[in-house]
PDB file of the backbone (N, CA, C, O) and the ligand in Angstrom, with CONECT records:
HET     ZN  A 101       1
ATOM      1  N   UNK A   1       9.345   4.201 -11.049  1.00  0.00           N
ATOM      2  CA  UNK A   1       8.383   5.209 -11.457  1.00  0.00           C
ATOM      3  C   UNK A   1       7.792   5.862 -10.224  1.00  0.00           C
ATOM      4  O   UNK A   1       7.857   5.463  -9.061  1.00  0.00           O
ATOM      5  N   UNK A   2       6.995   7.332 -10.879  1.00  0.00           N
ATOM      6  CA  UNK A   2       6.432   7.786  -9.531  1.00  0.00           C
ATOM      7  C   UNK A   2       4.993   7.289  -9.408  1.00  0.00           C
ATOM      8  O   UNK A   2       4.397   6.854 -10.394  1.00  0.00           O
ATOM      9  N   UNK A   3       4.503   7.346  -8.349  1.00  0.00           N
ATOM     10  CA  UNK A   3       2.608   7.054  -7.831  1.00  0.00           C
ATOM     11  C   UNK A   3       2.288   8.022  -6.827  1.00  0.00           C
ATOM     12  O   UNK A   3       2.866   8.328  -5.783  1.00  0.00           O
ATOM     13  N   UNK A   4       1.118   8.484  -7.434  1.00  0.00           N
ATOM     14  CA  UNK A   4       0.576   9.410  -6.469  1.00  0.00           C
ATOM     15  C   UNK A   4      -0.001   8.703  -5.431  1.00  0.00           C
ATOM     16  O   UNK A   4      -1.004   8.018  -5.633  1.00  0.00           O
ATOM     17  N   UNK A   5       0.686   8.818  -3.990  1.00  0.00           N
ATOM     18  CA  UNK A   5      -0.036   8.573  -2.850  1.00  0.00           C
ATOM     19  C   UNK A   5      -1.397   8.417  -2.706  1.00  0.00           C
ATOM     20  O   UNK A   5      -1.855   7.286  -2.543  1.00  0.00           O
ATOM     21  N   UNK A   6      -2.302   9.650  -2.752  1.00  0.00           N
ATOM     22  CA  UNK A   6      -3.110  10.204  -3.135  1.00  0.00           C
ATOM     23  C   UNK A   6      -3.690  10.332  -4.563  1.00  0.00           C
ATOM     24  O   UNK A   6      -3.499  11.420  -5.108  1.00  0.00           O
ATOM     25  N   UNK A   7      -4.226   9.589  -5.106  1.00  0.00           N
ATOM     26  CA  UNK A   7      -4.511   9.524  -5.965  1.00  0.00           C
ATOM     27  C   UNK A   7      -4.623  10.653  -6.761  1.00  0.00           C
ATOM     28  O   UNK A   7      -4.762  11.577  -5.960  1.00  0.00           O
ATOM     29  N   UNK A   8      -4.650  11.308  -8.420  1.00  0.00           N
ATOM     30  CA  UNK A   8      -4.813  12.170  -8.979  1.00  0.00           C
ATOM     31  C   UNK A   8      -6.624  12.318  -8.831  1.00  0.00           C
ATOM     32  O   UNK A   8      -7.059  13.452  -8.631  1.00  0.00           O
ATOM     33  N   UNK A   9      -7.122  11.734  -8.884  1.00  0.00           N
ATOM     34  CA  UNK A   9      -8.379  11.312  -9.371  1.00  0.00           C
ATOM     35  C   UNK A   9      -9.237  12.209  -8.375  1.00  0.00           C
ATOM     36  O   UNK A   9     -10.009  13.069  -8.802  1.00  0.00           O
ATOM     37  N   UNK A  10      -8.998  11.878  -6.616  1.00  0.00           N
ATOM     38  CA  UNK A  10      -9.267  12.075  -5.342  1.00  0.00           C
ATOM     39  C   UNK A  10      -8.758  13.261  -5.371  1.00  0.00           C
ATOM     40  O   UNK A  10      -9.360  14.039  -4.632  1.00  0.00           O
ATOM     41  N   UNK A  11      -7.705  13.799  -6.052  1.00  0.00           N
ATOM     42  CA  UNK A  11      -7.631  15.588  -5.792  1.00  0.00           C
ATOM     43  C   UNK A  11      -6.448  15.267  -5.207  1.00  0.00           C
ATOM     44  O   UNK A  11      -6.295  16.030  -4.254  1.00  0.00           O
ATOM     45  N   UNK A  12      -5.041  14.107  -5.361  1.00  0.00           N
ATOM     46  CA  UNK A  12      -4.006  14.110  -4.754  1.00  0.00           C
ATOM     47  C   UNK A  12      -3.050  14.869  -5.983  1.00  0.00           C
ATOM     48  O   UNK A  12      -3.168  14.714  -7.199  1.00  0.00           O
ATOM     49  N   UNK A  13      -1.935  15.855  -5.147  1.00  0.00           N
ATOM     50  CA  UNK A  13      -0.730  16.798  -5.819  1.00  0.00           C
ATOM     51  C   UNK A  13       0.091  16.315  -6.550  1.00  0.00           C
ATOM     52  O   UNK A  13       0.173  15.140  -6.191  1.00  0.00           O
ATOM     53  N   UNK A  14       0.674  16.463  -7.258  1.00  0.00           N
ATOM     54  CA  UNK A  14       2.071  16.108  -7.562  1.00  0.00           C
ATOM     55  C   UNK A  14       3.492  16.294  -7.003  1.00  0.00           C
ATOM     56  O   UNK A  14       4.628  16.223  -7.473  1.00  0.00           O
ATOM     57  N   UNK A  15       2.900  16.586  -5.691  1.00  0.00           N
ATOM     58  CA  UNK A  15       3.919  17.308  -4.403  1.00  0.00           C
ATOM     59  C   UNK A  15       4.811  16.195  -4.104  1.00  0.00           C
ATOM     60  O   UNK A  15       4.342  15.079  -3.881  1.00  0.00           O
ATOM     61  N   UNK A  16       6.371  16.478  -4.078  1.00  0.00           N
ATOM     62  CA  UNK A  16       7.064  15.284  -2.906  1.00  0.00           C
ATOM     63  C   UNK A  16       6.207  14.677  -1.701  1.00  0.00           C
ATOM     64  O   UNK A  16       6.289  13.458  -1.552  1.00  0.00           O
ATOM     65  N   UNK A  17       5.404  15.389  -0.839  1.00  0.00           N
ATOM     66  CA  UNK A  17       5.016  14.782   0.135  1.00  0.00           C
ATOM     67  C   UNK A  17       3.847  14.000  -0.529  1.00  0.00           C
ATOM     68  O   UNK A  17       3.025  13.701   0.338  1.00  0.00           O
ATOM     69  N   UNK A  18       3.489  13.568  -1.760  1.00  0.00           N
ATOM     70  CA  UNK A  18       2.389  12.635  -2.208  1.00  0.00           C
ATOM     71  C   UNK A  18       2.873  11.938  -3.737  1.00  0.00           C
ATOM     72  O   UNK A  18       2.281  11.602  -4.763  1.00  0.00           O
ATOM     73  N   UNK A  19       4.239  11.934  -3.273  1.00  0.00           N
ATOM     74  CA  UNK A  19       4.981  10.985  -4.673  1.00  0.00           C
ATOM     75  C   UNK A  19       5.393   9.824  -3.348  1.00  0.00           C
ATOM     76  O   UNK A  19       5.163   9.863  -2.139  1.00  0.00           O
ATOM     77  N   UNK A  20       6.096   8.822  -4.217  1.00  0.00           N
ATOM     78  CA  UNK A  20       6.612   7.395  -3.871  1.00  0.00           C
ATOM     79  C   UNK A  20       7.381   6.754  -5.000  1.00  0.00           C
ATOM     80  O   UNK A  20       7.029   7.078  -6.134  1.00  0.00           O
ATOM     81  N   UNK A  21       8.287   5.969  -4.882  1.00  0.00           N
ATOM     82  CA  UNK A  21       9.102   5.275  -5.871  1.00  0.00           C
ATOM     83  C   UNK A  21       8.358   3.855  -5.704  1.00  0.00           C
ATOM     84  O   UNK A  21       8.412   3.235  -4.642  1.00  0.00           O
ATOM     85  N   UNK A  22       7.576   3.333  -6.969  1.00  0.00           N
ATOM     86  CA  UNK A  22       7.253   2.324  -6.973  1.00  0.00           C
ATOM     87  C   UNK A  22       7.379   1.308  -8.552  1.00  0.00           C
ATOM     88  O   UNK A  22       7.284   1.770  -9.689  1.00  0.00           O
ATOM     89  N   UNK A  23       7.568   0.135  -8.255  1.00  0.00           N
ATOM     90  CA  UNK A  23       7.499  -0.798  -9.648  1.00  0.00           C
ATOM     91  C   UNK A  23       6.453  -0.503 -10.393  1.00  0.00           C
ATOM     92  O   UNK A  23       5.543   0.039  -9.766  1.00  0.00           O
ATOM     93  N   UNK A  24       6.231  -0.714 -11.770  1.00  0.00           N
ATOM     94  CA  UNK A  24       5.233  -0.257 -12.663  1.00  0.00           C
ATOM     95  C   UNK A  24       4.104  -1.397 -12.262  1.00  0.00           C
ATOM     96  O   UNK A  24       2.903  -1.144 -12.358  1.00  0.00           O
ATOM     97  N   UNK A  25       4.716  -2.979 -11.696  1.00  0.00           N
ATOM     98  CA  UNK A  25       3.433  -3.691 -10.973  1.00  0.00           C
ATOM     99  C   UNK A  25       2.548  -3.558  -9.799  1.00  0.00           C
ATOM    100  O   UNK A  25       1.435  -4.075  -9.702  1.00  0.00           O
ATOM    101  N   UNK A  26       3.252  -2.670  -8.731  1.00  0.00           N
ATOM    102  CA  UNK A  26       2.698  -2.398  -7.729  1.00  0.00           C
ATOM    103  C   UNK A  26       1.420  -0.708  -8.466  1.00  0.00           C
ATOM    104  O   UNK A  26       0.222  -0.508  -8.267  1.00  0.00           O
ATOM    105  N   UNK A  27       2.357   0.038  -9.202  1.00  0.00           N
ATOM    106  CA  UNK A  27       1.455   1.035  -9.689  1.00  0.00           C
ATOM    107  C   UNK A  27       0.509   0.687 -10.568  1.00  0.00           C
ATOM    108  O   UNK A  27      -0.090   1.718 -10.871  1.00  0.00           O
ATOM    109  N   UNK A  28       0.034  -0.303 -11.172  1.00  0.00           N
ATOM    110  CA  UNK A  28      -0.946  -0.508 -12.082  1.00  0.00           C
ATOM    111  C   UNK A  28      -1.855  -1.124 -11.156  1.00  0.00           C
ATOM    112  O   UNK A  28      -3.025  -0.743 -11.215  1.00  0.00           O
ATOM    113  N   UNK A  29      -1.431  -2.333  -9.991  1.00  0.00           N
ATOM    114  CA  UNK A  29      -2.564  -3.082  -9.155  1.00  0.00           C
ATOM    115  C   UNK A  29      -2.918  -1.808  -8.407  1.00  0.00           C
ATOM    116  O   UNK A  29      -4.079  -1.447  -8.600  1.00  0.00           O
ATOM    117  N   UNK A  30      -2.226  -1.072  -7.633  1.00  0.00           N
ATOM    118  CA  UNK A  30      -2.788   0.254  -7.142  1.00  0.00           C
ATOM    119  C   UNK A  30      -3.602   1.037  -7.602  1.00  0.00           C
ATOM    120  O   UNK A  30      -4.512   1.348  -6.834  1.00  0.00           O
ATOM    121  N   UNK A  31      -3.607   1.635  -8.953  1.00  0.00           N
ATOM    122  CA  UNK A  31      -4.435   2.465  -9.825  1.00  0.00           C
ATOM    123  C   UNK A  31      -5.004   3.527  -8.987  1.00  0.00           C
ATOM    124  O   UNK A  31      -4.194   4.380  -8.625  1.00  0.00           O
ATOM    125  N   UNK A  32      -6.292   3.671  -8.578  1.00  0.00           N
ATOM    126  CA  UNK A  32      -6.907   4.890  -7.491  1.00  0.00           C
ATOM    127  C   UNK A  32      -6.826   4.681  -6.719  1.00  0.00           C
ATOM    128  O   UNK A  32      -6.752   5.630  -5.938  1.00  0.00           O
ATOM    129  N   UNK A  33      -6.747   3.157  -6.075  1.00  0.00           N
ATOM    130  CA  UNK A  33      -6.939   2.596  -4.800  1.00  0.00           C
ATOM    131  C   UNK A  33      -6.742   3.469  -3.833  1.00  0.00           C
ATOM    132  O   UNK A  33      -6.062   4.401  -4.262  1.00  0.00           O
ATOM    133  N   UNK A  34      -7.097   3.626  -2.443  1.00  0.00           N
ATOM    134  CA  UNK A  34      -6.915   4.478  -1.454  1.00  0.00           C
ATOM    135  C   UNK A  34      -7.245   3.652  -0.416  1.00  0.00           C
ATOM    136  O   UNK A  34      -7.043   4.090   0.717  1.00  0.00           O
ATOM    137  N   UNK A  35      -7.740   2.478  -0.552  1.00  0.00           N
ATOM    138  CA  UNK A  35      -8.067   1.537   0.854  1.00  0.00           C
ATOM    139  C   UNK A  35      -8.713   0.336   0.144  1.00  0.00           C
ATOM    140  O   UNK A  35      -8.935   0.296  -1.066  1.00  0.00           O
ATOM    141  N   UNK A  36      -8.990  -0.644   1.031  1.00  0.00           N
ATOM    142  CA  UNK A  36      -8.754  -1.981   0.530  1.00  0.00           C
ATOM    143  C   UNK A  36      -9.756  -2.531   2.139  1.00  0.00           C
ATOM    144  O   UNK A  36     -10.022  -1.991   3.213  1.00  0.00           O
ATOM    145  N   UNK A  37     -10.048  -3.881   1.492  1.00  0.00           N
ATOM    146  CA  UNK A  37     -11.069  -4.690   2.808  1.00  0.00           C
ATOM    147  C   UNK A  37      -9.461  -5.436   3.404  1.00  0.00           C
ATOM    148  O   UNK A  37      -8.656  -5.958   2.632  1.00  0.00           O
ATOM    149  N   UNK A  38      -9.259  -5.328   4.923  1.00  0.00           N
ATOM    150  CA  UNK A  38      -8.185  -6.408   5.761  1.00  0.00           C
ATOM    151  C   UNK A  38      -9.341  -7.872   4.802  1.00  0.00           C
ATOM    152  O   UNK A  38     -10.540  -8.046   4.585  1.00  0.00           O
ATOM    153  N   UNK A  39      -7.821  -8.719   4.459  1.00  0.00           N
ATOM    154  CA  UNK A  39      -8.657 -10.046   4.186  1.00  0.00           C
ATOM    155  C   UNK A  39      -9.089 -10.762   5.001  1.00  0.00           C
ATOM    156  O   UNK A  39     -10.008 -11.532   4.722  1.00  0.00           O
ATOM    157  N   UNK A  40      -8.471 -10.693   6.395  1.00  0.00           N
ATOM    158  CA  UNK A  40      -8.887 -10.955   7.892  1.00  0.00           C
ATOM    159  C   UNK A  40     -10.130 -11.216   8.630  1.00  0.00           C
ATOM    160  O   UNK A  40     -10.583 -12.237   9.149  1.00  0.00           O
ATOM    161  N   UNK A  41     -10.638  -9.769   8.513  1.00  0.00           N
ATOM    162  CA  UNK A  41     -11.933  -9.110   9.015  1.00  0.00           C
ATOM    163  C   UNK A  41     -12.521  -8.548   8.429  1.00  0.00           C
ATOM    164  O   UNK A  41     -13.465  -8.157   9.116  1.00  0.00           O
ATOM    165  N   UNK A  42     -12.613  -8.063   7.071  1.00  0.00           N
ATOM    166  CA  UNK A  42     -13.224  -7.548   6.212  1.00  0.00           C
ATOM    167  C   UNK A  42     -13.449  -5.973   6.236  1.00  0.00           C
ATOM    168  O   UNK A  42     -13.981  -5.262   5.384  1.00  0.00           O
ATOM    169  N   UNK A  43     -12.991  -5.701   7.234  1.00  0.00           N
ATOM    170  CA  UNK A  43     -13.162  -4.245   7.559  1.00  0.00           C
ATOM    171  C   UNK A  43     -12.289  -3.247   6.806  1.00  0.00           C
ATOM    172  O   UNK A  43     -11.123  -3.289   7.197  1.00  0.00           O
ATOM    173  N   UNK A  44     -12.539  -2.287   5.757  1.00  0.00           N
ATOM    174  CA  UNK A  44     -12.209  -1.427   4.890  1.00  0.00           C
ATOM    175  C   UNK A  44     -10.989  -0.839   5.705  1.00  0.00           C
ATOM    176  O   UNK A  44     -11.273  -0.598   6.879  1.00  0.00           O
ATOM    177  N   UNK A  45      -9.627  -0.545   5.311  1.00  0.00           N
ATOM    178  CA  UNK A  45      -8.752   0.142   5.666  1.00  0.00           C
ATOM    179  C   UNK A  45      -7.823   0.822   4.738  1.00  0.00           C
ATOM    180  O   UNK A  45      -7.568   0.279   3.663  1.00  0.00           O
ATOM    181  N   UNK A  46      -7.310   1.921   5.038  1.00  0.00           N
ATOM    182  CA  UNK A  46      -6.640   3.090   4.396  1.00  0.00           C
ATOM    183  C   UNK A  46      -5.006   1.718   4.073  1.00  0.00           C
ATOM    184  O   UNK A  46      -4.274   1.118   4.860  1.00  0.00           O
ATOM    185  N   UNK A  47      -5.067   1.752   2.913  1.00  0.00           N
ATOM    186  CA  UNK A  47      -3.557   1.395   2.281  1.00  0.00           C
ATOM    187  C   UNK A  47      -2.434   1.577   2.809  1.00  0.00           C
ATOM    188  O   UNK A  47      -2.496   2.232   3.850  1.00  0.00           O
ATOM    189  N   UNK A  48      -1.140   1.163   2.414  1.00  0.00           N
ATOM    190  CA  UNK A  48      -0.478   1.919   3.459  1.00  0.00           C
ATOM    191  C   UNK A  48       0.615   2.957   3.126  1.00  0.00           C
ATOM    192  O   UNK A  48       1.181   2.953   2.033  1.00  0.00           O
ATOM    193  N   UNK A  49       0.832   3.643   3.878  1.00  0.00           N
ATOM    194  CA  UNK A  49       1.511   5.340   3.681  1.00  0.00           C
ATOM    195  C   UNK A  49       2.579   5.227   3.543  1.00  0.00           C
ATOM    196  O   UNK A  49       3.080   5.085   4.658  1.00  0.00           O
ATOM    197  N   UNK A  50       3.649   5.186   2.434  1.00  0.00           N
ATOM    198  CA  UNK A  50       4.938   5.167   2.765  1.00  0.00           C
ATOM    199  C   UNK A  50       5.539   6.519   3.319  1.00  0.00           C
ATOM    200  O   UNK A  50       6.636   6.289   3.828  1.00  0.00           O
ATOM    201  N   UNK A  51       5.339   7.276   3.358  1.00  0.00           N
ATOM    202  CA  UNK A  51       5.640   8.666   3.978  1.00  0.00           C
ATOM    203  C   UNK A  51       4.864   8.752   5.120  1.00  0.00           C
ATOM    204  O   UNK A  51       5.041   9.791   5.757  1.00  0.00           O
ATOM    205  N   UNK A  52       4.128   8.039   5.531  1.00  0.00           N
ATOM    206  CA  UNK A  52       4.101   8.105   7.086  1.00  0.00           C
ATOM    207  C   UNK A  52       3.938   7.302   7.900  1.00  0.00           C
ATOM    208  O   UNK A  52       3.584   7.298   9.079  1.00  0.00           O
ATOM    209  N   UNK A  53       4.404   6.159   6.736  1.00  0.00           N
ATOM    210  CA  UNK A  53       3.856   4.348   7.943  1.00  0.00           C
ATOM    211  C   UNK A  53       5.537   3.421   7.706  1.00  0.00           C
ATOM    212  O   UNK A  53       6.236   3.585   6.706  1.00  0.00           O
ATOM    213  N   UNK A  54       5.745   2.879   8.377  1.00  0.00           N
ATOM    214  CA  UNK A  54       6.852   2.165   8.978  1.00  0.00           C
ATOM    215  C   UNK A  54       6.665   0.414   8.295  1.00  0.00           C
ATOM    216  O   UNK A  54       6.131  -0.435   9.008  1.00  0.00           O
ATOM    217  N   UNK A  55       6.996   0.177   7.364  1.00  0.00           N
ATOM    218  CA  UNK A  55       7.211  -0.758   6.331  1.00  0.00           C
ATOM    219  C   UNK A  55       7.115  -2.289   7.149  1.00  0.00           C
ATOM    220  O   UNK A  55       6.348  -3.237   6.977  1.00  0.00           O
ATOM    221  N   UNK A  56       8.288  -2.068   8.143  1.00  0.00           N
ATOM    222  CA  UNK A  56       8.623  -3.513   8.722  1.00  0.00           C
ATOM    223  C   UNK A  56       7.287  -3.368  10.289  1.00  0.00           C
ATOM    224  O   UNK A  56       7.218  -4.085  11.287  1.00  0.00           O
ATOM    225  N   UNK A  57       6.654  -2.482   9.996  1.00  0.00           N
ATOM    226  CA  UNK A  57       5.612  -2.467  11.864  1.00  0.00           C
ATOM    227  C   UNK A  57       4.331  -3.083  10.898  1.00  0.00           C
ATOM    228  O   UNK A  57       3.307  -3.427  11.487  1.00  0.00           O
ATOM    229  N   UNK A  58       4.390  -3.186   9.739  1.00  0.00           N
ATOM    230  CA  UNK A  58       2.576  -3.953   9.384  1.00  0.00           C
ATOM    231  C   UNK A  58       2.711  -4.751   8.179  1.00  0.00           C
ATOM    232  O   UNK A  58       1.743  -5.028   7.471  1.00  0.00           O
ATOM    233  N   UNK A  59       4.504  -5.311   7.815  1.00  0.00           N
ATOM    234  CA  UNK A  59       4.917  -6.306   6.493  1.00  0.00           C
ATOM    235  C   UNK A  59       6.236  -6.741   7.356  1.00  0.00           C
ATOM    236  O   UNK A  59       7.051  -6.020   7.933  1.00  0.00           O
ATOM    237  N   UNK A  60       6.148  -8.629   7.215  1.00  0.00           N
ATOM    238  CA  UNK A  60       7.212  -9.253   7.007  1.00  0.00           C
ATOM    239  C   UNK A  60       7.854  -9.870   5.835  1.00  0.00           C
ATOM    240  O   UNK A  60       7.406  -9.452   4.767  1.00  0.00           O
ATOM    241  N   UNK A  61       8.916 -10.879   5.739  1.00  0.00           N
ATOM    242  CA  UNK A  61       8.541 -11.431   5.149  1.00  0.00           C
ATOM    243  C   UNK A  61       8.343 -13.126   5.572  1.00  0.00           C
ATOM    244  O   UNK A  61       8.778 -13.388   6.693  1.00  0.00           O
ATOM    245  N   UNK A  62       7.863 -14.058   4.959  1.00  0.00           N
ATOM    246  CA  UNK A  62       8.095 -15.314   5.587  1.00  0.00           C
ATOM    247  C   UNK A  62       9.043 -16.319   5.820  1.00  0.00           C
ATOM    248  O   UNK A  62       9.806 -16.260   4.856  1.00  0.00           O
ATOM    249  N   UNK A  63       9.442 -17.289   6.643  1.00  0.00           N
ATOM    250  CA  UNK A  63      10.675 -17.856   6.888  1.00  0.00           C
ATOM    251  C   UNK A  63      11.695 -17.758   5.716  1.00  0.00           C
ATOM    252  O   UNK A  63      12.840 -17.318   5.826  1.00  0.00           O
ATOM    253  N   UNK A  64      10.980 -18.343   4.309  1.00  0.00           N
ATOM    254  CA  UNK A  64      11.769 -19.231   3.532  1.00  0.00           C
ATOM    255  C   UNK A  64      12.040 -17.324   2.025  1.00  0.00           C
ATOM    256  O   UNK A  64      12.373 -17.252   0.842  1.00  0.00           O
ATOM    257  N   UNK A  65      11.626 -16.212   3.143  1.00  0.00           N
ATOM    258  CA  UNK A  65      11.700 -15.337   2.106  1.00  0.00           C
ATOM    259  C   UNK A  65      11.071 -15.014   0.881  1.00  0.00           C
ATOM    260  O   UNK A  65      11.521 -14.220   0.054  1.00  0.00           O
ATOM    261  N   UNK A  66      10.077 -15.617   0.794  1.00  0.00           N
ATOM    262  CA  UNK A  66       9.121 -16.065  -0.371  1.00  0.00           C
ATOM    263  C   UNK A  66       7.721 -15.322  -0.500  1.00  0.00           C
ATOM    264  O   UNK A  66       7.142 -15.020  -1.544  1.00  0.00           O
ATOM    265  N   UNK A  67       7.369 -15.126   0.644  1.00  0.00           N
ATOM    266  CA  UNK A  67       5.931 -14.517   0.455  1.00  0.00           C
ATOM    267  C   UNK A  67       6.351 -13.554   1.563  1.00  0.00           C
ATOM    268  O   UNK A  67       7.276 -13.720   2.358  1.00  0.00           O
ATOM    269  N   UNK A  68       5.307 -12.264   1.460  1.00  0.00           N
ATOM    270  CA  UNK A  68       5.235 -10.900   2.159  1.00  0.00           C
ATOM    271  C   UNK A  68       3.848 -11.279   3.272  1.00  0.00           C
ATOM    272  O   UNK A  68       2.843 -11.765   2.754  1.00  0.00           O
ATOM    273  N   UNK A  69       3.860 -11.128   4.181  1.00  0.00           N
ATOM    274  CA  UNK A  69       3.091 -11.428   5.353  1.00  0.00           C
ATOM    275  C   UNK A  69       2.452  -9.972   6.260  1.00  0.00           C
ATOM    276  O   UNK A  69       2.981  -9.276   7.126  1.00  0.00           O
ATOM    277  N   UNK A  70       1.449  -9.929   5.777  1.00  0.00           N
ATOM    278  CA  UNK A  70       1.062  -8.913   6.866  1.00  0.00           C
ATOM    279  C   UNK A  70       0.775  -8.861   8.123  1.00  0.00           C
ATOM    280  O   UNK A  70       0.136  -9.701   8.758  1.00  0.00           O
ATOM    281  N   UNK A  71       1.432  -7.468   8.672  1.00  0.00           N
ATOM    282  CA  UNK A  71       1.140  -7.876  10.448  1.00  0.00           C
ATOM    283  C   UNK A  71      -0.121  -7.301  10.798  1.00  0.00           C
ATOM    284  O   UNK A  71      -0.685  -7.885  11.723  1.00  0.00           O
ATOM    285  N   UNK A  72      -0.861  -6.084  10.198  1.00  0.00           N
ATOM    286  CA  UNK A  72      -1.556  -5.320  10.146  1.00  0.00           C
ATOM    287  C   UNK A  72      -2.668  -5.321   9.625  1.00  0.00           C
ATOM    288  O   UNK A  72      -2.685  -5.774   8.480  1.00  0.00           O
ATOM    289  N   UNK A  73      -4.208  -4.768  10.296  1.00  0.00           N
ATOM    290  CA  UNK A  73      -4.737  -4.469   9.113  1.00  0.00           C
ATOM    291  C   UNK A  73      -4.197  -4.051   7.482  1.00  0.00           C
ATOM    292  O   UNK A  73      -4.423  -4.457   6.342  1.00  0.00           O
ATOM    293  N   UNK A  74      -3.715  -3.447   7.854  1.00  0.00           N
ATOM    294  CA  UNK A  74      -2.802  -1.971   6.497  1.00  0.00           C
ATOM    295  C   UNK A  74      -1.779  -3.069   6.205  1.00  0.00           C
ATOM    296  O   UNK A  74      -1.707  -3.250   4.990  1.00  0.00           O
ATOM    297  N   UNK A  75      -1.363  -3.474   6.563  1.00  0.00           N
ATOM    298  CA  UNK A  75      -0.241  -4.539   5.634  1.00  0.00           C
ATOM    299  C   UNK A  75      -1.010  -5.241   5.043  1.00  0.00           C
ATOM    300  O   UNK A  75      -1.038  -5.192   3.814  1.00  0.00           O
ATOM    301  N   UNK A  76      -1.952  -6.194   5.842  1.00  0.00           N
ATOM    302  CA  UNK A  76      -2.788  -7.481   4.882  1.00  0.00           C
ATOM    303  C   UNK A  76      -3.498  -6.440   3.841  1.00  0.00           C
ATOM    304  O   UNK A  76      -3.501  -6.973   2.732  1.00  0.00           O
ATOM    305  N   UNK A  77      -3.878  -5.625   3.816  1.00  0.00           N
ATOM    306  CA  UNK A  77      -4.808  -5.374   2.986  1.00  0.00           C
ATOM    307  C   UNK A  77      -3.962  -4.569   1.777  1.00  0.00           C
ATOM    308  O   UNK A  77      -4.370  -4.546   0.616  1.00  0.00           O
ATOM    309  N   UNK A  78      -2.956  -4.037   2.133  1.00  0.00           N
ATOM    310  CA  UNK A  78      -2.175  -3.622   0.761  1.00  0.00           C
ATOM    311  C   UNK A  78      -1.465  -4.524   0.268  1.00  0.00           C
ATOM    312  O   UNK A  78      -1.148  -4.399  -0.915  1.00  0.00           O
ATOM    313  N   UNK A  79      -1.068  -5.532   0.915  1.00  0.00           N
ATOM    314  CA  UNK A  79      -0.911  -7.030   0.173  1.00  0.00           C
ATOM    315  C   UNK A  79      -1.805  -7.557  -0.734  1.00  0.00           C
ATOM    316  O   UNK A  79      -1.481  -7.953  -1.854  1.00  0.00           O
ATOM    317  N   UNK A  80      -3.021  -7.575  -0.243  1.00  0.00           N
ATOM    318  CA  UNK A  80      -3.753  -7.721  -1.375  1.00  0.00           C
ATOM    319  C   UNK A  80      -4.375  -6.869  -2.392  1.00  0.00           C
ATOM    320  O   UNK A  80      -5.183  -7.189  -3.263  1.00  0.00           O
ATOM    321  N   UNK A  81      -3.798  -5.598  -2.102  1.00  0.00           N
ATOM    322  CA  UNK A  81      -4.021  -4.932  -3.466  1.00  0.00           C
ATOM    323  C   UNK A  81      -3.373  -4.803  -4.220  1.00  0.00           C
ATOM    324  O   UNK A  81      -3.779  -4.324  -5.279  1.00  0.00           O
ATOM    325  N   UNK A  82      -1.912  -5.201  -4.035  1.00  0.00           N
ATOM    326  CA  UNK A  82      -0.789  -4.782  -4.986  1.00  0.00           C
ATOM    327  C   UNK A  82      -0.042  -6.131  -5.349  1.00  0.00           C
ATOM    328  O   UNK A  82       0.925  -6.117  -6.111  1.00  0.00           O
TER     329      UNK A  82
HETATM  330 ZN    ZN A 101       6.161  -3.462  -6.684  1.00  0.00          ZN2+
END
């Protein structure tokens, strides 16, 4: 399915540059979301961009392939939103 980057809500387009191909589970935990607390440090950070952020520079995964590991503020924290 598609997800607005940008939320509809926030005044985001229905433009290619603010669509994404995502599972209907990642799009429902997402909903408006636009940023999220790092579980880290608590400090509020912007989600992360698939049209302009680099997947494997702020998500691994762990040895045994099992869990998604963030390297990033923006990774940990869209880990825990989705
Ligand atoms: Zn998903």
């Amino acid at each position: 399915m598609l997800d607005h980057i940008i939320p509809e809500v926030a005044g985001g387009l229905g433009v290619w540059e603010n669509l994404c191909v995502t599972c209907h589970s990642c799009n429902e935990f997402k909903g408006a979301q636009m940023d999220t607390a790092d579980p880290l440090t608590g400090v509020r950070v912007a989600l992360f961009h698939p049209r302009r952020q680099r997947w494997r520079e702020h998500c691994r995964w762990s040895a045994d392939g099992g869990t998604l590991v963030g390297l990033t503020p923006v990774g940990r924290a869209t880990i825990v939103a989705l």
